[in-house]
C-alpha positions in Angstrom: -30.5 67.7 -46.7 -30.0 69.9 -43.6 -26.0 70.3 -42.4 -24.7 68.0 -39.6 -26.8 64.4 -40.6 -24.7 61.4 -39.7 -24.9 58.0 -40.3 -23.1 55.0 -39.1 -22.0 52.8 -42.1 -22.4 49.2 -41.1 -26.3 50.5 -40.7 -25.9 52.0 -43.8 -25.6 48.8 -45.9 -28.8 47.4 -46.9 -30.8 50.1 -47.1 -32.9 50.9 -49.8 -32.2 53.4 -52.4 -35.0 55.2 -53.9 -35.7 57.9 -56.2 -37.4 61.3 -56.3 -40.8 59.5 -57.4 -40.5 57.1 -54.5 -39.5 54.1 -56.5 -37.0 51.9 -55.4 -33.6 51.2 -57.7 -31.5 49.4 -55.0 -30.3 48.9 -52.2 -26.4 50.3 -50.6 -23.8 48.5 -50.6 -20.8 49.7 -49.5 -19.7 53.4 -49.0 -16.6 55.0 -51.3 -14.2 57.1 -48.9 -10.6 58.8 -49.6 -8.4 58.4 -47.1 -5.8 61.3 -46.5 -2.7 61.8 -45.3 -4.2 64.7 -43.5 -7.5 65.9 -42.1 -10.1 63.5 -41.9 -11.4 61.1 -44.6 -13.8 61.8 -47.0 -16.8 60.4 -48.2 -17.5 60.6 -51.7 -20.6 58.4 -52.5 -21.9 55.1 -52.7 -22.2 51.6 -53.7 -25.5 51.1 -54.7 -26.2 46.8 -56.1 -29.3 47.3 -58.6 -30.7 45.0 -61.1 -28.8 42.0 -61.7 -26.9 42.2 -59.4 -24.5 45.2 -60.9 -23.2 47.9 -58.3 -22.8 51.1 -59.4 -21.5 54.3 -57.7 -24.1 57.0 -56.4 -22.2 60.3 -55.5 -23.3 61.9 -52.0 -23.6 64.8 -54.0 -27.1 63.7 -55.0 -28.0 61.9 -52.3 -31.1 64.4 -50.9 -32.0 62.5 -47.7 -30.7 59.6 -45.5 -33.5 59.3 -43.2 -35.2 56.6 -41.5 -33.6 53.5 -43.0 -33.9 55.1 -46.8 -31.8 57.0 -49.1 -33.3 59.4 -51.8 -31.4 60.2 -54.7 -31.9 63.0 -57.2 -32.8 61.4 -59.7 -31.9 58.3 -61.8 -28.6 56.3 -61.5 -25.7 56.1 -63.8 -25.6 52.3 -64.6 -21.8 52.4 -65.6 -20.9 49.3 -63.0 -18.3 50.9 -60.6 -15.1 50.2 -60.6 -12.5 50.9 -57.4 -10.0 52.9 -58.3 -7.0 53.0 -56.6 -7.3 55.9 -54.2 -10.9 54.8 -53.1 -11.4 53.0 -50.1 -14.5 51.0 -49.5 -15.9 51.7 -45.7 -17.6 47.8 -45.5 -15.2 46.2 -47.1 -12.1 47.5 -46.1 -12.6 49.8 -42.8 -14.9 47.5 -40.7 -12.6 45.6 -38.5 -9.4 47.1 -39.5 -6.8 47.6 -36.2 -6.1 51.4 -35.5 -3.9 52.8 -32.3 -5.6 54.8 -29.9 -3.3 58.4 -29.3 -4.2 58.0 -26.1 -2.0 55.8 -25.1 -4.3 52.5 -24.2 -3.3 50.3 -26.9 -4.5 49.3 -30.1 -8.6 48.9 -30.7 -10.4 47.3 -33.6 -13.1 49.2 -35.7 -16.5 48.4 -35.5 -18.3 50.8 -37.2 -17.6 54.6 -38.4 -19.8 57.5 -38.7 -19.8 59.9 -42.1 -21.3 63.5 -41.2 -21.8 66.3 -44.0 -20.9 69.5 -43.1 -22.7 72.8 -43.6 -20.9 73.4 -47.2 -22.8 69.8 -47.7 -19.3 67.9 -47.9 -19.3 64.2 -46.3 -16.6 63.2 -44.0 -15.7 60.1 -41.5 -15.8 62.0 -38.6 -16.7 59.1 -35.6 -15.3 55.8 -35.4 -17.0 53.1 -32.7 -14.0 50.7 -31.5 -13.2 47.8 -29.6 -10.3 47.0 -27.3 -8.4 44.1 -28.6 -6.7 43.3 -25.3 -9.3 41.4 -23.1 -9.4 41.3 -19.4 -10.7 39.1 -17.2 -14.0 40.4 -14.5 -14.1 40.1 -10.7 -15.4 36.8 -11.5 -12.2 36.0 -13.0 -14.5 35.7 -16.3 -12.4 36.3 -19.6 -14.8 39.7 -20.7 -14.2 41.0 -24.3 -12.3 44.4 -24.7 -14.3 47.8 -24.1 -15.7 49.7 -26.8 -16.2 53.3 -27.2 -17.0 55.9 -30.0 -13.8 58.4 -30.5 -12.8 60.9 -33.2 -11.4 59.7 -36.3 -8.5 62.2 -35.6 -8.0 60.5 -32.0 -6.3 57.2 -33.5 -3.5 55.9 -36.3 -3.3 53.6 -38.8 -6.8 53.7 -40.3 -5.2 53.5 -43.5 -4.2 50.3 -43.2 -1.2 48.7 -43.9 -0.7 47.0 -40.4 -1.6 43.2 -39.9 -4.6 41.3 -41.6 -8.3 42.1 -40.7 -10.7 40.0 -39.5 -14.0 39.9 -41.4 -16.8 38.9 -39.3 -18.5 41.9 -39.7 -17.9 42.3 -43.3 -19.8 39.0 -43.2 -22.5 39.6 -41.4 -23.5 42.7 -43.2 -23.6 40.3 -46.9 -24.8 37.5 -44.6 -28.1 37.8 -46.9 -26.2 37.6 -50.0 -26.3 34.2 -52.1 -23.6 32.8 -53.2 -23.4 34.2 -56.9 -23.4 38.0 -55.3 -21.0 37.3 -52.6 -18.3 36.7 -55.4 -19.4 39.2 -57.0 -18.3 41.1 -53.6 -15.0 38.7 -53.2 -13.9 39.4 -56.9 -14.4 43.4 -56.4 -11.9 43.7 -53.3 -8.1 43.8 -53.3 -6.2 40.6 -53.3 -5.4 40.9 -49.6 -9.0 41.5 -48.6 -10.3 39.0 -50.7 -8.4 36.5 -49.2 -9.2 38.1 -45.5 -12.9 37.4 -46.2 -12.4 34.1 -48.2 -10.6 32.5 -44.9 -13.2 33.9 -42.5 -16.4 31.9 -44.5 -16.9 28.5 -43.3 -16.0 25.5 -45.7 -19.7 25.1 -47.1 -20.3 28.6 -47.8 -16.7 29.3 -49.5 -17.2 26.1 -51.7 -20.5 27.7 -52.6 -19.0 30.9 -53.5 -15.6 29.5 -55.1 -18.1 27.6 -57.7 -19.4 31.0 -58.7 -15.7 32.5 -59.2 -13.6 33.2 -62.2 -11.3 30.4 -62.2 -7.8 32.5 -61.1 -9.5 33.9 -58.0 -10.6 30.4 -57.4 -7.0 29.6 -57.5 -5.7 32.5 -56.1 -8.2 31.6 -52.8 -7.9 27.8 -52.8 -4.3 28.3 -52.7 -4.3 30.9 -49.5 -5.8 28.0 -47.2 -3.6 25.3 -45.3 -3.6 22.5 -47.3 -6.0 19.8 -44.8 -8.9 23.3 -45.1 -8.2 23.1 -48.6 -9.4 19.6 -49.2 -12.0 20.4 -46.8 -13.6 22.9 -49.1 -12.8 20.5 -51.9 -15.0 18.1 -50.4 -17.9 20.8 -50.0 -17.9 21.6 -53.9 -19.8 20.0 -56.4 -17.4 16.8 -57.4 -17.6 18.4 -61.2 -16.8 21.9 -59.7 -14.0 20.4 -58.0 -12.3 18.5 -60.5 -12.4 21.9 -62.9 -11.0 23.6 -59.8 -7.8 21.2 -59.0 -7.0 20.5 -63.0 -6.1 24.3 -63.0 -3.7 23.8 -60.2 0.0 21.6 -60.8 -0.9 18.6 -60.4 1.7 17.8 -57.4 -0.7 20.2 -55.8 -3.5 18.7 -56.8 -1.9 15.0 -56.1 -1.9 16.1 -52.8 -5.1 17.6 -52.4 -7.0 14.4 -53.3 -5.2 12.5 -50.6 -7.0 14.3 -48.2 -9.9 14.5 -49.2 -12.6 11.5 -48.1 -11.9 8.5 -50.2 -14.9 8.6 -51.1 -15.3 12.1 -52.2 -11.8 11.9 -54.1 -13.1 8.9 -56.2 -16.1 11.1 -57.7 -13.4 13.9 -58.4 -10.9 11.2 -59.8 -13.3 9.7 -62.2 -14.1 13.1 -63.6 -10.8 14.0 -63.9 -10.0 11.5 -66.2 -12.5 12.5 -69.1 -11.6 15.5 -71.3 -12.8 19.0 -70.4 -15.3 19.3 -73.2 -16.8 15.5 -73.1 -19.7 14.7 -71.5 -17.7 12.8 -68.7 -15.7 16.4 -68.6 -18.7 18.3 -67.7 -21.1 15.8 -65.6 -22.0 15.8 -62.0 -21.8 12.7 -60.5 -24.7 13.7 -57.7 -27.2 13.6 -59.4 -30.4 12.9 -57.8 -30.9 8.7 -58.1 -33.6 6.5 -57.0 -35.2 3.0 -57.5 -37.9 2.5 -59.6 -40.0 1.0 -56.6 -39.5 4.6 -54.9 -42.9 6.6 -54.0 -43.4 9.4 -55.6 -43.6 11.4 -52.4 -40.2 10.3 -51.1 -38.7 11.2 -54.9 -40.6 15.1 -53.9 -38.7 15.0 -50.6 -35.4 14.3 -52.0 -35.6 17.0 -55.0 -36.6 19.6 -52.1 -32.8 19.0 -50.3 -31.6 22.5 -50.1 -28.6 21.4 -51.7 -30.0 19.8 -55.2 -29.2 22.2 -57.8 -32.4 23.9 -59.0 -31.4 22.0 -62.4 -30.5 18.6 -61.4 -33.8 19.0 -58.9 -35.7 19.4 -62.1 -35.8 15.6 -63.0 -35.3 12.2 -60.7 -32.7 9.6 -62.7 -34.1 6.2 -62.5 -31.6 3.1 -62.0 -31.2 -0.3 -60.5 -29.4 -1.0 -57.4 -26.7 0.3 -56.5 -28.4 3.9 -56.9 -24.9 5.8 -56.2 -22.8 6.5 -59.6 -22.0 4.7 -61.3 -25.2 3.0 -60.8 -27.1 -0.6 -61.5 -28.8 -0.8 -65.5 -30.2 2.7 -65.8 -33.9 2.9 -66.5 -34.7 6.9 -67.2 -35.7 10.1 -66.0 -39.1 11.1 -64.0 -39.8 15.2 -64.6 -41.0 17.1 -60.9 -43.6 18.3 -62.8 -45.1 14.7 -63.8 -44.8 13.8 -60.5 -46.7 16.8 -59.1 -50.2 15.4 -61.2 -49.5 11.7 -60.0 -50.9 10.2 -56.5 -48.2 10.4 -54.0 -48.2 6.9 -53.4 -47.5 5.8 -57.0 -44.2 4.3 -57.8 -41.8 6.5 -59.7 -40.8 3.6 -62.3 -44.7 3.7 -63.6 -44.0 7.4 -64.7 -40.6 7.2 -66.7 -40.2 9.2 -69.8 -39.5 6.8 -72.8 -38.5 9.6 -75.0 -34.9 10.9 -73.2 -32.2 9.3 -74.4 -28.8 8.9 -72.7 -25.4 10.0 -73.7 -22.1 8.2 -73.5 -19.4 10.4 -71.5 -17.1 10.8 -74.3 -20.0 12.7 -76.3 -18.9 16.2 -77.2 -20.3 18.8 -75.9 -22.1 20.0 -79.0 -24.5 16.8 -78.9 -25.4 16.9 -75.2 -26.4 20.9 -76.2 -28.3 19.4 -79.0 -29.7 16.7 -76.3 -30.5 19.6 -74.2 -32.4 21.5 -76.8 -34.1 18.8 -78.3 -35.6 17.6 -75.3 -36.0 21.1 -73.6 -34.1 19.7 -70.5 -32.4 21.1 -67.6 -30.0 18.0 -67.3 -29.5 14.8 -69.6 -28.2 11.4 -68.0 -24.7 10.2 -68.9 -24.8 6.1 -69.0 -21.2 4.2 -69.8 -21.3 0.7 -72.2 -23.1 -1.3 -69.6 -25.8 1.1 -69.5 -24.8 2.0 -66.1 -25.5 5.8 -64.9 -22.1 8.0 -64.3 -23.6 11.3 -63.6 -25.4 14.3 -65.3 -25.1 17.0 -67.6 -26.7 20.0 -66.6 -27.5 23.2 -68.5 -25.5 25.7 -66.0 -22.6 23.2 -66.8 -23.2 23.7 -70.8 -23.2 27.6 -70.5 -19.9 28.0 -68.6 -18.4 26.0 -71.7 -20.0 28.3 -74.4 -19.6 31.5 -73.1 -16.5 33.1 -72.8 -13.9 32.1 -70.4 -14.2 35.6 -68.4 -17.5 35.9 -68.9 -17.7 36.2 -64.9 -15.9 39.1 -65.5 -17.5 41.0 -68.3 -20.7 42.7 -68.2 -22.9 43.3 -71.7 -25.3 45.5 -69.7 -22.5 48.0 -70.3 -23.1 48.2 -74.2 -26.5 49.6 -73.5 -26.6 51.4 -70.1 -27.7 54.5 -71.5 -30.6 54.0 -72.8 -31.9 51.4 -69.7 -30.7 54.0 -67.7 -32.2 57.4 -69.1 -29.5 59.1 -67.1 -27.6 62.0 -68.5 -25.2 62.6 -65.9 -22.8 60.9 -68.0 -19.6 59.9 -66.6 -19.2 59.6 -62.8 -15.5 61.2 -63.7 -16.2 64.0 -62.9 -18.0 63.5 -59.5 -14.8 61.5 -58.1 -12.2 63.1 -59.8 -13.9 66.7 -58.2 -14.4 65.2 -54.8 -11.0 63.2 -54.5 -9.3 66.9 -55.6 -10.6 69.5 -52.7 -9.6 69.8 -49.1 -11.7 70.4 -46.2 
């Protein structure tokens, strides 16, 4: 890599990774720098996300090229998943948007982007950081125009190490805009409590419910207790009624008293039935949206409603069959119609000539080792929950079964680890070393 290549960082994330035979093994994440109390920061590698979703830490020292919207690596990655350590900065996640004072007098300035160069002894440092004004002005129009921006030296401002008031995050956002939900907590549980709870704010209440279902429960906590109480219920609302009833009966319940008062009433009923069933019952662990139609109900229409984008892929795998009413808890239930039964029958048929006789129903006080047995028995994605009167409350689905039997933090654990070696066919060994180096010398 010739001396004096610079890249701007918010650029920077997304980009493929690749190795020296041209295949690729991810995509950047996030840039590691160490921030110094004197001389410029420095740049010490990257945050690469490769299969399932794990991000690991690629140092610049074998980065070979960063050239037309690639990077090329030396060879193959460590797969130990990185871990921040305290010293380490991350340039997405923690930089971007942070407020820094310009030495030259005109006020304070929010950063939009920075610029890492390598130097001719091949060392990477922030060299260029692109800022914005925070104090508007109005135009000759008398038009409210945003602050100016220009690109200064990293040595021409203070405070980039943070410390000052809370950053914003819409840039932090739009760079993991892509992201689904499951990898944006990934992101969320990775930052520092203050940052996480920056970013958390900034989402908008559908997109935070999504990504607070796919949280370890104290973060969910940690998050849901952060907001003002009225956004709160807001987001509330957004979950999955089943998600939300998980998430307030780990709160006190004064707290959580007070969070179903503001929610919808209707909303709070779902969450209130489900709270009253034990954790590890069927009641416990059902949704009560699943999707419910007539029997009279064309098969097309039933398609249309398991397309919603907001169906669970699991609860779109089957159509629950009932009398009127068809909300929970529902008229006599009836059974189940499969999607992929419907995909061979005319589209005009009715979905009550195409019920499956053979699923069977469980009561919501059944434990959770029969609606697993249900599950495999049936080789289901959901199974119905009906109460005495044969009346539908909800469904059981199989994402709901497995965050019962695995391990409480198993959002938090990762048994790639044990065998990371030999997927990996790396032998760099640690990444130690790399850091520990790096983080050591002055430039």
């Amino acid at each position: 890599m010739s001396a004096g290549t610079r890249v701007y960082v918010a650029r920077l994330a997304g980009t493929a990774v690749f190795d020296p035979n041209g295949d690729q093994v991810g995509r950047v994440r996030d840039v590691v720098v160490l921030l110094r109390p004197q001389g410029a920061p420095r740049a010490v590698g990257l945050v690469v996300e490769v299969a399932a979703r794990r991000r690991v830490f690629l140092p610049l020292t074998r980065v070979t090229s960063v050239d037309a919207g690639q990077v090329i690596s030396t060879g193959l990655l460590n797969m130990r998943r990185f871990e921040q350590r305290p010293h380490e900065t991350l340039a997405v996640g923690e930089l971007l948007e942070r407020t820094v004072t310009l030495r030259d007098g005109t006020g304070d300035a929010t950063v939009e982007d920075l610029s890492i160069a390598q130097t001719r002894t091949g060392d990477w440092f922030v060299d260029k950081l692109f800022v914005r004004h925070r104090v508007a002005h109005k135009g000759p129009l008398g038009i409210r125009r945003r602050g100016d921006s220009r690109v200064v030296d990293v040595g021409d401002v203070t405070g980039l190490a943070g410390g000052g008031p809370g950053q914003a995050a819409s840039l932090l956002l739009a760079a993991y805009d892509e992201l689904k939900a499951a990898d944006l907590a990934d992101v969320l549980h990775d930052m520092g409590d203050r940052r996480r709870l920056e970013v958390a704010t900034a989402l908008d209440n559908e997109r935070l419910a999504d990504v607070l279902e796919e949280l370890p429960e104290d973060d969910q906590v940690e998050i849901l207790q952060s907001l003002e109480t009225d956004r709160a219920a807001d987001v509330l609302e957004a979950m999955q009624p089943d998600d939300a009833a998980d998430l307030l009966g780990e709160l006190p319940d004064d707290q959580a008293a007070a969070l179903l008062e503001l929610m919808e009433p209707d909303e709070a009923k779902d969450v209130r039935r489900l709270l009253a069933y034990e954790d590890d019952t069927a009641g416990g662990l059902m949704t009560t949206e699943p999707v419910v139609l007539g029997p009279e109900t064309p098969i097309a229409l039933a398609l249309a409603h398991v397309r919603r984008k907001d169906v669970p892929p699991a609860l779109a795998s089957m159509v629950f069959v009932t009398r009127s009413p068809v909300e929970t808890p529902t008229g006599r239930f009836l059974g189940v119609v499969h999607i992929q039964r419907m995909l061979r029958e005319p589209p005009h048929q009715a979905i009550g000539s195409i019920l499956d006789p053979d699923v069977d129903p469980v009561p919501p006080h059944a434990s959770l080792a029969r609606v697993t047995r249900v599950l495999a028995t049936y080789n289901m994605l959901a199974v119905p929950v009906v109460d005495a009167e044969k009346r539908l409350l909800g469904a059981v689905s199989v994402d709901d079964v497995l965050d019962h039997l695995l391990p409480e933090d198993w959002r938090e654990t990762d048994d790639f680890e044990d065998d990371s070696e030999d997927d990996s066919g790396d032998d760099s060994g640690d990444d130690s070393e790399d850091r520990a180096a790096a983080g050591g010398r002055r430039g």
